[in-house]
Backbone as ProteinMPNN parsed JSONL, in Angstrom:
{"seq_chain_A": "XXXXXXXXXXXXXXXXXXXXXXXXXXXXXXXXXXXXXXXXXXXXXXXXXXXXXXXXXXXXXXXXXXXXXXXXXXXXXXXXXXXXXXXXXXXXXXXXXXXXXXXXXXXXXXXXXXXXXXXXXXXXXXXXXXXXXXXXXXXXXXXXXXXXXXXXXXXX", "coords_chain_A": {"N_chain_A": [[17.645, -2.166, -3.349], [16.645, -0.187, -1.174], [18.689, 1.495, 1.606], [16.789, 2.97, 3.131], [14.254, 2.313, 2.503], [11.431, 2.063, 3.717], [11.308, 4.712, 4.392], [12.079, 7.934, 6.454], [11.815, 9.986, 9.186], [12.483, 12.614, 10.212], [11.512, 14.283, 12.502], [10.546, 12.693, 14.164], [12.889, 11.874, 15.538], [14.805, 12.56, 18.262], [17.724, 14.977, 17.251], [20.869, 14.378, 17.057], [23.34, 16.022, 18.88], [26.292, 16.177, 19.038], [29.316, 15.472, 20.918], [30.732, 16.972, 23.101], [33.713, 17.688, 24.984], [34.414, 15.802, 27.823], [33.832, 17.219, 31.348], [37.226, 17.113, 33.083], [38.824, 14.894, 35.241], [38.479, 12.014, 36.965], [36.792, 8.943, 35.709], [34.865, 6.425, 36.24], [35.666, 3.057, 34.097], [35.25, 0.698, 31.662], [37.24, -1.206, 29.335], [35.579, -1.567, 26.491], [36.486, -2.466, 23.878], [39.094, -3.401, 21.839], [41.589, -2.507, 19.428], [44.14, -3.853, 16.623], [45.67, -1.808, 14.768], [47.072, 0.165, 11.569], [49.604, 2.009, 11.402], [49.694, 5.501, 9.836], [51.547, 5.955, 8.416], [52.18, 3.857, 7.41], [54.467, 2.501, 8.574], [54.393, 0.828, 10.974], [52.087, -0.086, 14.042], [49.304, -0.135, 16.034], [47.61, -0.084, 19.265], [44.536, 0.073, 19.696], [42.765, 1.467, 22.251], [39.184, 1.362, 23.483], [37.419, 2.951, 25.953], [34.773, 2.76, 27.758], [32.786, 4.87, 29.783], [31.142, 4.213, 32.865], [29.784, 4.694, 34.8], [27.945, 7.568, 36.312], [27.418, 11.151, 35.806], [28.53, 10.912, 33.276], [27.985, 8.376, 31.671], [28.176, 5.8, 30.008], [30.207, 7.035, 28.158], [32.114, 7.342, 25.742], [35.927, 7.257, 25.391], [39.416, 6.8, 24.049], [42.227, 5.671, 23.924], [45.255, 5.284, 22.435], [47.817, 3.352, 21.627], [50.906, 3.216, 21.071], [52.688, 0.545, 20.101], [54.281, -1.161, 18.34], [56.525, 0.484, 16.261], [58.471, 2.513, 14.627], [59.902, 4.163, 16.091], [61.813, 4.465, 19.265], [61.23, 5.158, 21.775], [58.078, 5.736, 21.755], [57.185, 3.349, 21.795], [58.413, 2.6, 24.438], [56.867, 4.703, 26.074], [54.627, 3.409, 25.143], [53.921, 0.775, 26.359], [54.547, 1.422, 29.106], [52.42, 2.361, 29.703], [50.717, 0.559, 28.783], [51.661, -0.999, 31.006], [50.331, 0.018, 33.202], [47.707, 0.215, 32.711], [46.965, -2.637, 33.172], [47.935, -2.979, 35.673], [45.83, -1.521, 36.895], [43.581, -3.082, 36.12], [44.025, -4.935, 36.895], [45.121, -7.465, 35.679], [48.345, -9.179, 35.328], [49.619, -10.464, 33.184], [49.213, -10.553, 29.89], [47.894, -11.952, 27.046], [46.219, -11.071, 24.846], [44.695, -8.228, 24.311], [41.91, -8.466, 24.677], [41.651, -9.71, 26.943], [41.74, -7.647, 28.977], [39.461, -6.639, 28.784], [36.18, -4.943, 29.855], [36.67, -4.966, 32.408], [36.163, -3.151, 35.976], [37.776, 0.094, 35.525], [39.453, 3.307, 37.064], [39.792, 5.434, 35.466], [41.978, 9.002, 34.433], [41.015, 11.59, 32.857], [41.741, 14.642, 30.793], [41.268, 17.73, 29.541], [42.074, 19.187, 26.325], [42.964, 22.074, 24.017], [42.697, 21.155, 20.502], [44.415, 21.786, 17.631], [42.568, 23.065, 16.135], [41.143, 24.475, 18.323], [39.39, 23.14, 19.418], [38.246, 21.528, 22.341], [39.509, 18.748, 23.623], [39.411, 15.548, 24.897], [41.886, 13.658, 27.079], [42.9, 10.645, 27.922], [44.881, 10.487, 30.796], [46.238, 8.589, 33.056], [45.753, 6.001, 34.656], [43.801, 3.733, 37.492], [43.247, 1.982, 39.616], [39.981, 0.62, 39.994], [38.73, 0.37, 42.562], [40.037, 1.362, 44.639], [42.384, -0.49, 46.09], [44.811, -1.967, 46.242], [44.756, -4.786, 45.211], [45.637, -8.037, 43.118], [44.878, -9.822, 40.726], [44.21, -12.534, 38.666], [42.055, -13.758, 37.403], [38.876, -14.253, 35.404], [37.313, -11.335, 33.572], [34.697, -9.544, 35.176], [31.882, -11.353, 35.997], [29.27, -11.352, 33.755], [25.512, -10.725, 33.316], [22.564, -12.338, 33.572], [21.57, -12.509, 31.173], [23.742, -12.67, 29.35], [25.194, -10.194, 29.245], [27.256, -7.364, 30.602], [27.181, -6.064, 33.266], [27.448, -3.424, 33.266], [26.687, -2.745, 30.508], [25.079, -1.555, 27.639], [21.614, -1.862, 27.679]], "CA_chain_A": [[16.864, -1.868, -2.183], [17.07, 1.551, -0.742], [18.367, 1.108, 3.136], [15.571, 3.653, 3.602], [12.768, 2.08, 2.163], [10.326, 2.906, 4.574], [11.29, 6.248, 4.828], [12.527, 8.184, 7.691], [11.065, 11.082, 9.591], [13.425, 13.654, 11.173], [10.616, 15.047, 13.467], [10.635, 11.491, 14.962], [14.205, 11.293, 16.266], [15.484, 13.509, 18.699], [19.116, 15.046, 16.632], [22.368, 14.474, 17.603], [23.629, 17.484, 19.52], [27.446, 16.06, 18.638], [29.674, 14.872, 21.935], [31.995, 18.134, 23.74], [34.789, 16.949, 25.921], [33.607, 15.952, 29.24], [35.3, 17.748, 32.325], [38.95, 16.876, 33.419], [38.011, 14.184, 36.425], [38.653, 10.729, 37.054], [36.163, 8.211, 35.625], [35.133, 4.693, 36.395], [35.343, 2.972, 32.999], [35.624, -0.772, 30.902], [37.359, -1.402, 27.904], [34.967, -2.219, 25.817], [37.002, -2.456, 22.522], [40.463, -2.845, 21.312], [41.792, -3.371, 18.247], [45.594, -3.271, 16.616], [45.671, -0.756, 13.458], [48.14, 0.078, 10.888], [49.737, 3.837, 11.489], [49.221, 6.652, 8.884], [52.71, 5.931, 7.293], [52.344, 2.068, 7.599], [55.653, 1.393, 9.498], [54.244, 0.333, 12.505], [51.018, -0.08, 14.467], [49.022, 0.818, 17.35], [46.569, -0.596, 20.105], [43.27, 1.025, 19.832], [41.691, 1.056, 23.099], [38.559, 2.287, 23.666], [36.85, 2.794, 27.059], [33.391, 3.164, 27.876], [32.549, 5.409, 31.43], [30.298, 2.912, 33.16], [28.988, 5.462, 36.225], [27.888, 9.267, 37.102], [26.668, 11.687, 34.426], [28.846, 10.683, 31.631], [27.775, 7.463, 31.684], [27.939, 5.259, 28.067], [30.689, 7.977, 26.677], [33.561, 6.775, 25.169], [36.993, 7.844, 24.994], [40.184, 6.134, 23.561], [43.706, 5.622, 24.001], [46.267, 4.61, 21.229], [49.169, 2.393, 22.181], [51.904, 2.638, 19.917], [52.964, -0.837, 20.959], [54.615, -1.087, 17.209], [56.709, 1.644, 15.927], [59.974, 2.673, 14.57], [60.348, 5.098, 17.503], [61.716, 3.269, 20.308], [60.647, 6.169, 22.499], [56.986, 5.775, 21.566], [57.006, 2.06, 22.122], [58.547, 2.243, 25.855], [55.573, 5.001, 26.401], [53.105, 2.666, 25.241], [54.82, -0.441, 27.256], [54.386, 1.766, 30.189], [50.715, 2.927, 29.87], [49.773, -0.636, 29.277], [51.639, -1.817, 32.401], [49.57, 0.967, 34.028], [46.014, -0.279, 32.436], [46.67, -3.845, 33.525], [47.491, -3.417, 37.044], [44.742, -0.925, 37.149], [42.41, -3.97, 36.033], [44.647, -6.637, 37.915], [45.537, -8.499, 34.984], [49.377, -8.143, 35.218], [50.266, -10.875, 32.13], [48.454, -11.205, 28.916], [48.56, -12.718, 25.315], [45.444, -10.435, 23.918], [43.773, -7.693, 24.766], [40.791, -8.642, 25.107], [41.668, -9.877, 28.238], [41.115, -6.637, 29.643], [37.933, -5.771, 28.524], [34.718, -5.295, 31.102], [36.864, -4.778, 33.972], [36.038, -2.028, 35.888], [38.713, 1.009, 36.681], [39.567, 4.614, 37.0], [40.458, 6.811, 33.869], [41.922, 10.294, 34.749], [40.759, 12.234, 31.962], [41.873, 15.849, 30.697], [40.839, 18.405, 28.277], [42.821, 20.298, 26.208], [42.436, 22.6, 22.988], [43.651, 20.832, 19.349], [44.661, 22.84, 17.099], [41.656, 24.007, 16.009], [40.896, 25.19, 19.237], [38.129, 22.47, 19.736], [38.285, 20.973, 23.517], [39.35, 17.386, 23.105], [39.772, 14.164, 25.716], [43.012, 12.029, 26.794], [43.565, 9.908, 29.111], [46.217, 10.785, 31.229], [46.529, 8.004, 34.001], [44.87, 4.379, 35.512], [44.217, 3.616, 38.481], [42.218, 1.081, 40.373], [38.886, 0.853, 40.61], [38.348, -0.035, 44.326], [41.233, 1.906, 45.555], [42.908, -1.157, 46.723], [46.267, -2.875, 45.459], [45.048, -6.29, 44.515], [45.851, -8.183, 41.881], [43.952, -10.668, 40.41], [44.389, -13.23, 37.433], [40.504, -13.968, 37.373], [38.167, -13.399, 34.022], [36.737, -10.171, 33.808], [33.273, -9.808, 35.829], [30.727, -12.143, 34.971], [28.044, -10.954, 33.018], [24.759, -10.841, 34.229], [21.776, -14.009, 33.165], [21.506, -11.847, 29.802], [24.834, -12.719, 29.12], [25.58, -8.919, 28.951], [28.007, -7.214, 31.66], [25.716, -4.973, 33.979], [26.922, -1.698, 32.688], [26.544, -2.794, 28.947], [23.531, -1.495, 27.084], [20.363, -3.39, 27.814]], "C_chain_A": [[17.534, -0.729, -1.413], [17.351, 1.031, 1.14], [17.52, 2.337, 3.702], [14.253, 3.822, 2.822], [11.836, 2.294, 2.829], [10.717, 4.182, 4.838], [11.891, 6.603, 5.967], [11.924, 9.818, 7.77], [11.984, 11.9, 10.489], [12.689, 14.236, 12.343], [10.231, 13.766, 14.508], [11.486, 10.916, 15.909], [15.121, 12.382, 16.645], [17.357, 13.91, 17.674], [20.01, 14.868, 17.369], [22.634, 16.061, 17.484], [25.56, 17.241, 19.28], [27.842, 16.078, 20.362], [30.771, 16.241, 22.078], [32.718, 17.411, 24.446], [34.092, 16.8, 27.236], [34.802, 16.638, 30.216], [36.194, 16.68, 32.619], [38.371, 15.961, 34.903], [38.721, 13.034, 36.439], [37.049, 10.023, 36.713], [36.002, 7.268, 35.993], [34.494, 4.219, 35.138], [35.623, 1.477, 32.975], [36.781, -0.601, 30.003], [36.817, -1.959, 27.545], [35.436, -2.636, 24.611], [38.354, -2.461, 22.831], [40.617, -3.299, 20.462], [43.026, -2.502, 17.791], [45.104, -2.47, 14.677], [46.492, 0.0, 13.473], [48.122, 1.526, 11.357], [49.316, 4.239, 9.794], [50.455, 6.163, 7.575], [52.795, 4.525, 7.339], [53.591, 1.54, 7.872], [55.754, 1.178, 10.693], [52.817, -0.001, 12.894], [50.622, -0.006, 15.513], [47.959, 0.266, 18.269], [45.243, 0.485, 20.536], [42.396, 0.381, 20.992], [40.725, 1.713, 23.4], [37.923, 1.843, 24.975], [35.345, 3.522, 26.927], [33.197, 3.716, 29.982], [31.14, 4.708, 31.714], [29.677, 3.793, 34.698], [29.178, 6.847, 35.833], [27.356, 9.9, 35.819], [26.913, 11.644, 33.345], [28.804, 9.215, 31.058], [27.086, 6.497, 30.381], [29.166, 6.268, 27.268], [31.462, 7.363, 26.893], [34.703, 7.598, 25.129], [38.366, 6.39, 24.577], [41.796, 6.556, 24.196], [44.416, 4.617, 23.139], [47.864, 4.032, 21.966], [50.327, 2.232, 20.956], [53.047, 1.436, 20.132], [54.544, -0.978, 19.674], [55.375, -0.338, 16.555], [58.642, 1.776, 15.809], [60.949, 3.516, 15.895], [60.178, 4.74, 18.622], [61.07, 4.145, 21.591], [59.13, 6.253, 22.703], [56.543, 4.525, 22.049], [57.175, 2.141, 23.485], [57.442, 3.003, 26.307], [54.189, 4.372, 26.689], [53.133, 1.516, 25.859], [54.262, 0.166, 28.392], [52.745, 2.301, 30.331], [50.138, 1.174, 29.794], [50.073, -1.402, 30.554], [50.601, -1.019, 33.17], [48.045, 0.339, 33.635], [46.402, -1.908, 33.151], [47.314, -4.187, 34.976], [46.348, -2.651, 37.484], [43.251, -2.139, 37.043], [42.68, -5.574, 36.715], [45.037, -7.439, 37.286], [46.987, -8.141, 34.437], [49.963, -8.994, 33.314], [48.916, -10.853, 31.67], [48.999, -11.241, 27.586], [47.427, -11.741, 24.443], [44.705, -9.838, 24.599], [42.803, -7.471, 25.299], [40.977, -9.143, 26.845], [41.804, -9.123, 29.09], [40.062, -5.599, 30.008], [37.202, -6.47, 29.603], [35.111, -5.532, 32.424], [37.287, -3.196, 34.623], [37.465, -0.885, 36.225], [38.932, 2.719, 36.346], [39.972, 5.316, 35.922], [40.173, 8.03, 34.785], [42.114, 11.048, 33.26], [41.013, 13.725, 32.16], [41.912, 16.169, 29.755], [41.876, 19.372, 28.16], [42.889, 20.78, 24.51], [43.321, 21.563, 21.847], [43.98, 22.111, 18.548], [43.909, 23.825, 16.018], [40.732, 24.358, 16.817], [39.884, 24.217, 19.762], [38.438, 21.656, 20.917], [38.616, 19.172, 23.7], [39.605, 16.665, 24.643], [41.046, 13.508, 25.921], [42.902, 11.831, 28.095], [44.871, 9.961, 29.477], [46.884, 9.968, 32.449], [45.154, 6.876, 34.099], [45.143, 3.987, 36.288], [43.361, 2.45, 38.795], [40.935, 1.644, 40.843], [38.058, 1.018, 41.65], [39.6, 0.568, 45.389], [42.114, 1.142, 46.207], [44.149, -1.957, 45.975], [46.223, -4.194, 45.24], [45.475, -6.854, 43.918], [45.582, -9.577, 42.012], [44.25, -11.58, 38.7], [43.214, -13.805, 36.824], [40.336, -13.381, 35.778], [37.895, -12.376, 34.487], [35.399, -10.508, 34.582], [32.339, -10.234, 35.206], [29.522, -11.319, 34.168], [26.715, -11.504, 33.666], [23.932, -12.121, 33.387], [21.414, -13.432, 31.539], [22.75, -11.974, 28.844], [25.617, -11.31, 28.572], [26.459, -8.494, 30.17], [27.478, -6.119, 32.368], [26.006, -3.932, 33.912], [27.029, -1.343, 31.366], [25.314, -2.132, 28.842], [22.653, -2.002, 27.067], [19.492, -2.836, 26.446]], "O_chain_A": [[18.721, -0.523, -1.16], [16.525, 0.413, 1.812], [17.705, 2.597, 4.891], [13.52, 4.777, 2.568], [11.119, 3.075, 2.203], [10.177, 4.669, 5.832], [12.316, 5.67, 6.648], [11.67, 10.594, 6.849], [12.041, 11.554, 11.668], [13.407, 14.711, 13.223], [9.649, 13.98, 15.571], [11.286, 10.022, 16.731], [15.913, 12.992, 15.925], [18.096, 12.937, 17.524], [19.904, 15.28, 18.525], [22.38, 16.921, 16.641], [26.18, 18.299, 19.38], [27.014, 16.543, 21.146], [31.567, 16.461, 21.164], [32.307, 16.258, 24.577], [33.278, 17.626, 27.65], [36.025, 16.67, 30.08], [35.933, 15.494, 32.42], [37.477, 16.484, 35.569], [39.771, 13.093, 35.8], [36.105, 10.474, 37.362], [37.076, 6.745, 36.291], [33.35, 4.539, 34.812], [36.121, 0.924, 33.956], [37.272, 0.523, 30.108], [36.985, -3.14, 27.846], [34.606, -3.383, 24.092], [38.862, -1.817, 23.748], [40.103, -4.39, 20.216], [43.26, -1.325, 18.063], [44.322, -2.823, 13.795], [46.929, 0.59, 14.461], [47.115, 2.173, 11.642], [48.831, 3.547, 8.899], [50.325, 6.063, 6.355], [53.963, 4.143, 7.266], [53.912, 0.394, 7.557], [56.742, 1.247, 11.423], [52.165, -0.26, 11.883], [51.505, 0.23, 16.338], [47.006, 0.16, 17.497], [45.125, 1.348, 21.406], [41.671, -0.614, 20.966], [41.022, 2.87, 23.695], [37.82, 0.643, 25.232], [34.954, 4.472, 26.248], [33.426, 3.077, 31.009], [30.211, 4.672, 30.907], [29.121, 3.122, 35.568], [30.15, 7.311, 35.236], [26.911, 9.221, 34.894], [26.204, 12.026, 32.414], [29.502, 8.893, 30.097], [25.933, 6.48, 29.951], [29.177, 6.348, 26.04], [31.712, 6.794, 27.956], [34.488, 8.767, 24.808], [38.149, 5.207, 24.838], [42.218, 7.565, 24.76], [44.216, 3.402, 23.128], [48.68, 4.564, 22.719], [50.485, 1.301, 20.166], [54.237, 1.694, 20.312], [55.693, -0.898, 20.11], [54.692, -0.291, 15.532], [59.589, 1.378, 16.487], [62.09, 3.454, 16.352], [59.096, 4.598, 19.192], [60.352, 3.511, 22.364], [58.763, 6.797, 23.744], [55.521, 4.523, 22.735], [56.162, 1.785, 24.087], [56.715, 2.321, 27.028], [53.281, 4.468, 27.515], [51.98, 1.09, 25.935], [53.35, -0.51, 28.869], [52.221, 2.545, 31.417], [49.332, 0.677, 30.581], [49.298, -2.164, 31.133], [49.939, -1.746, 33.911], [47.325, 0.023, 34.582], [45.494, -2.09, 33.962], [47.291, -5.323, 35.448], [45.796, -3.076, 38.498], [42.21, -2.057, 37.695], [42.08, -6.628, 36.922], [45.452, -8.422, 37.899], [47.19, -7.304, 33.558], [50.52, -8.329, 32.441], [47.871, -10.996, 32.304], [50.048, -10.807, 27.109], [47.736, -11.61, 23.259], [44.008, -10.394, 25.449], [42.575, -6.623, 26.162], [40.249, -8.735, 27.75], [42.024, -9.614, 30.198], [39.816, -4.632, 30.729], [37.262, -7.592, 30.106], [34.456, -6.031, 33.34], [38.124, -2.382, 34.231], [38.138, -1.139, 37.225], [38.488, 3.199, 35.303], [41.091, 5.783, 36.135], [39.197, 8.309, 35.481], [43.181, 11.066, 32.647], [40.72, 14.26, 33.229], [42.386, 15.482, 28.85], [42.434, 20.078, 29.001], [42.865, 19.852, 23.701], [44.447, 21.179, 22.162], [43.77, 23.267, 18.915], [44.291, 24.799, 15.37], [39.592, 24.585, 16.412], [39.44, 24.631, 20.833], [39.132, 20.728, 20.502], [37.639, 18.462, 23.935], [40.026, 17.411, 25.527], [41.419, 12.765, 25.014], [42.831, 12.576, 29.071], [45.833, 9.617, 28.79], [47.923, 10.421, 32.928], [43.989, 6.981, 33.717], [46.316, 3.668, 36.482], [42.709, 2.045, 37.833], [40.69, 2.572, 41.614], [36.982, 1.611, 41.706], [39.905, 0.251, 46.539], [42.817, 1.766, 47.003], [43.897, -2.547, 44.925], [47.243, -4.864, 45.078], [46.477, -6.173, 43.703], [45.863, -10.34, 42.936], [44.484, -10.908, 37.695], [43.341, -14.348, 35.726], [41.031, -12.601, 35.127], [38.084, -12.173, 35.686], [35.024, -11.68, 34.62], [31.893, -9.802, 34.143], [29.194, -10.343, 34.844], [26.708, -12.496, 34.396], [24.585, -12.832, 32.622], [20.915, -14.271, 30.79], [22.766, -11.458, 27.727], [26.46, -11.318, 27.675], [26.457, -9.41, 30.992], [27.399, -5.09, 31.696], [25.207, -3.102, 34.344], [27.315, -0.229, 30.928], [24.524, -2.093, 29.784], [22.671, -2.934, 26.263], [18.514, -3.464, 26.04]]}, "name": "protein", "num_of_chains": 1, "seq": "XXXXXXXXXXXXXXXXXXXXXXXXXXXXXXXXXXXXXXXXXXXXXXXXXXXXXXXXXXXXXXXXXXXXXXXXXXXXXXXXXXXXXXXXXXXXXXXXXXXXXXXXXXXXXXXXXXXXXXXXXXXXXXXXXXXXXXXXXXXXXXXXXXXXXXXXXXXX"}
């Protein structure tokens, strides 16, 4: 069975125009995703987080940040030690046992663009801050989800 047995019509579905870097800014974003995966040379591994911008015109794009949590290079590890203390008072959750326990809460990503090395404009996250500008901190679930059991700036 062909997964395009009925056919498909290109004149039906607007194309993908492909995703450019968005400007250099501060976002308000989730983590919608994380997940741990093996490095390139498999002696170590890495915390794939991805965020979703949840307000203003870039609203639904994704960007990521890699955590080398894992790693022969103790230098890389205290980096990524210190970016996750930074994501989890940014979301108020100062202890956790799994990731996930930081997804769907909202907070600031300061995002900046800068050329790779084939000149193409790319994304990192360069800082987290709090979403509400205020120094709380909170041990609470993430924000409830709405009667759809979805989280009100998921995809409806």
């Amino acid at each position: 069975m062909s997964i395009l047995q009925d056919g498909f019509n290109a004149d039906e579905v607007a194309p993908s125009t492909g995703f450019d870097a968005i400007p250099p800014g501060k976002y308000k974003a989730v983590i919608a995703e994380s997940e741990e995966k093996k490095t390139k040379k498999g002696d170590g591994s890495y915390l794939q987080l991805t965020f979703t911008v949840i307000e203003g015109e870039f609203e639904n794009r994704k960007l990521w940040a890699r955590l080398n949590l894992n790693n022969p290079n103790d230098q890389a590890v205290s980096i990524a030690r210190s970016e996750l203390s930074a994501i989890c008072r940014a979301v108020g959750v100062r202890q956790i046992k799994d990731p996930s326990q930081l997804h769907d809460i909202p907070l600031l990503i300061r995002v900046s663009a800068k050329k790779d090395d084939a000149g193409e404009l790319r994304n990192e996250i360069k800082g987290y801050e709090l979403a509400n500008g205020t120094a709380t901190v909170t041990t609470k679930q993430p924000v409830a989800a709405t009667a759809g059991g979805k989280a009100p700036w998921a995809k409806k």
